[in-house]
N, C-alpha and C positions, 0 to 999 in steps of 0.2 A: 859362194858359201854364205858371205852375209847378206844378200838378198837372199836366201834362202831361209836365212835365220829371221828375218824381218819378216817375212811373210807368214811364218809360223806365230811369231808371236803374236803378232796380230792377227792369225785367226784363233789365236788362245782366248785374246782380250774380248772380240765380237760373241764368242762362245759364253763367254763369263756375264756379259751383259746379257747375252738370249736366254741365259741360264735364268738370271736376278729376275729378266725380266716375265718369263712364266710363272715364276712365286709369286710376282706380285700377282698375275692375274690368278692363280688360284687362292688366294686371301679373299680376294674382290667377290670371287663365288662364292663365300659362307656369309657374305651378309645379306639379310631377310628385305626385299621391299617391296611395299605395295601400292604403285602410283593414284590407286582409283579413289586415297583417303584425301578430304580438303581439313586441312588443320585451322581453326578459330587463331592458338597458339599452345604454349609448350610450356608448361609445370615445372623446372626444374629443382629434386629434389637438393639438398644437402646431401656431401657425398659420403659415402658407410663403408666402414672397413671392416674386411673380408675376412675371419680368422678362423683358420683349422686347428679347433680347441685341441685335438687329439696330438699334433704336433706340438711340442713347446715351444712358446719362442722366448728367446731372453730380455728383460725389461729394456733395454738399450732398442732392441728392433722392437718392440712393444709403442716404445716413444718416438720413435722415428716413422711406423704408420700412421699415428695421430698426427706427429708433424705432419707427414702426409700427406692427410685429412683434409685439412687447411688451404694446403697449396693448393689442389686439386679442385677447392672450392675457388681460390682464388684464378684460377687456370680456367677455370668452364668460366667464369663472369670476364675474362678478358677474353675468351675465344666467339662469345654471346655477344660484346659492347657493340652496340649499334643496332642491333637484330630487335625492333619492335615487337615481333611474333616473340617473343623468348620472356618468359617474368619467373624470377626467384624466390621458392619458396627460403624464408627466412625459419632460421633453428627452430624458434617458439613455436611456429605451425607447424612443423615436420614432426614437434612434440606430441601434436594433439590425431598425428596420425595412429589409429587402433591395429593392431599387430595380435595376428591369431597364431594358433600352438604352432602353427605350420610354417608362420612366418611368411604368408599372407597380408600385404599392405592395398590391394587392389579398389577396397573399397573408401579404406581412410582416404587415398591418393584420389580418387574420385571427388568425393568432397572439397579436396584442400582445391585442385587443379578446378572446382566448380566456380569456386570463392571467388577466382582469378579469372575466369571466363575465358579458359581452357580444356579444350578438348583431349589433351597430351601429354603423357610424366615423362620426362627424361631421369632414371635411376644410372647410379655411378657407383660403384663398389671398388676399393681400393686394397691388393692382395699382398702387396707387397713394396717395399719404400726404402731402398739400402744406401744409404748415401755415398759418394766414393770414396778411399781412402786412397789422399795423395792434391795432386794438383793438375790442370788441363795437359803439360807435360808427361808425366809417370805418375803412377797409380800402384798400390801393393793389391788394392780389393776395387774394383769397377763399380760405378752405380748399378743397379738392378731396380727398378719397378715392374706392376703388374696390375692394372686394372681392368675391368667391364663395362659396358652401360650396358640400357635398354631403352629402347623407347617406344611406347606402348600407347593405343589408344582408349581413353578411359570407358567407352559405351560398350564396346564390347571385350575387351580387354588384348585385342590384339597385338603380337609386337608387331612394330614397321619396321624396327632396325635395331640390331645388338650386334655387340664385337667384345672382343677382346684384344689387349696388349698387354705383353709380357715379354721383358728385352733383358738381360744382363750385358752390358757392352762389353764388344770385342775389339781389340785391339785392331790393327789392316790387315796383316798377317793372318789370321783367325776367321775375318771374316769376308775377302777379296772380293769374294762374288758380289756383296752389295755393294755396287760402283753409284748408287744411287745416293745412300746412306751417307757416304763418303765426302759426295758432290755439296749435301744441302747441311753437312755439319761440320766438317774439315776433317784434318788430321787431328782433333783435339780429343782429351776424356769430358767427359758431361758431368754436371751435376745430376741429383738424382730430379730436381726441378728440373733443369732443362730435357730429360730424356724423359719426364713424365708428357711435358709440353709437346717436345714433338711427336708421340704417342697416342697424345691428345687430337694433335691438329689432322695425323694419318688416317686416323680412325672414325671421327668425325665428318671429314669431308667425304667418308662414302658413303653418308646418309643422306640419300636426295631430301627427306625431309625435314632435313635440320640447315642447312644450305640454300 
């Protein structure tokens, strides 16, 4: 009976990993790439926060995306540190890009990305930044972020590679199937930095062109 019970579980457990691990490869399939492009290097905008006017949000998460903001900008230049191919557009240039009704930056991002003697914009839009409430123990409200990129090439405007992430964390219980998740963060809750960070770092590395 209890080798019986062992073997079951254990084919529960191998299930729950085959399971996790077909999600990740259908993620892997919605990103865009096109090997045949040779990048000079990579434009990085300043990162924009994403807001669905039509929903209200309350000034407290109003303040807590700008916080955001910041990190996020702080997160791409430590995910970048070493990467020669990579130069950061600074605020005051990001100003001087022109913005049509449509919201349309393709051409301003040509110029700035010229300046810099690249080929490449990386854009970053940030949707969402809920801090947790509690401690890496218990938690009443979990972190939640939500961002995008793109990265596009400036001559003919193609993207090579966009994603998205959007995670509210779950407790183990909640979320078992991600034995992966588990592995590389522990048993703890996150801040909303650190599950921007590893979000960042998921997401990023399945852009052959940015790696």
């Amino acid at each position: 009976m209890r080798t019986r019970l062992k073997l079951t579980i254990g084919l529960l457990f191998c299930c729950c990993i085959a399971i996790a691990g077909c999600a990740q490869k259908e993620n892997l399939r919605s990103e865009v790439q096109d090997p045949g492009v040779v990048l000079s290097c990579i434009a990085v905008l300043p990162a924009e926060v994403a807001v669905d006017f039509e929903n209200n949000i309350s000034r407290e998460k109003g303040e807590q995306l700008l916080k955001g903001r910041i990190v996020l900008d702080l997160l791409l230049q430590e995910y970048f540190a070493g990467k020669p191919n990579v130069r950061f557009v600074s605020g005051e240039e990001a100003l001087d890009i022109p913005s049509t009704s449509s919201g349309d930056t393709l051409e301003g991002s040509r110029q700035v990305a010229a300046q810099l003697g690249c080929n490449a914009v990386l854009t970053t839009s940030l949707h969402r930044y809920d801090e947790r409430v509690g401690t890496q123990m218990g938690v009443s409200d979990p972190a939640a972020v939500a961002f995008s990129f793109r990265l596009f090439e400036t001559e003919s405007g193609r993207v090579l590679c966009q994603g998205r992430f959007e995670e509210r964390q779950q407790s183990l219980m909640e979320n078992i199937l991600n034995i992966r998740q588990v592995r590389e963060r522990g048993l703890v809750w996150l801040t909303a930095e650190e599950l921007l960070r590893s979000g960042l770092q998921e997401r990023m590395q399945r852009c052959t062109f940015i790696n």
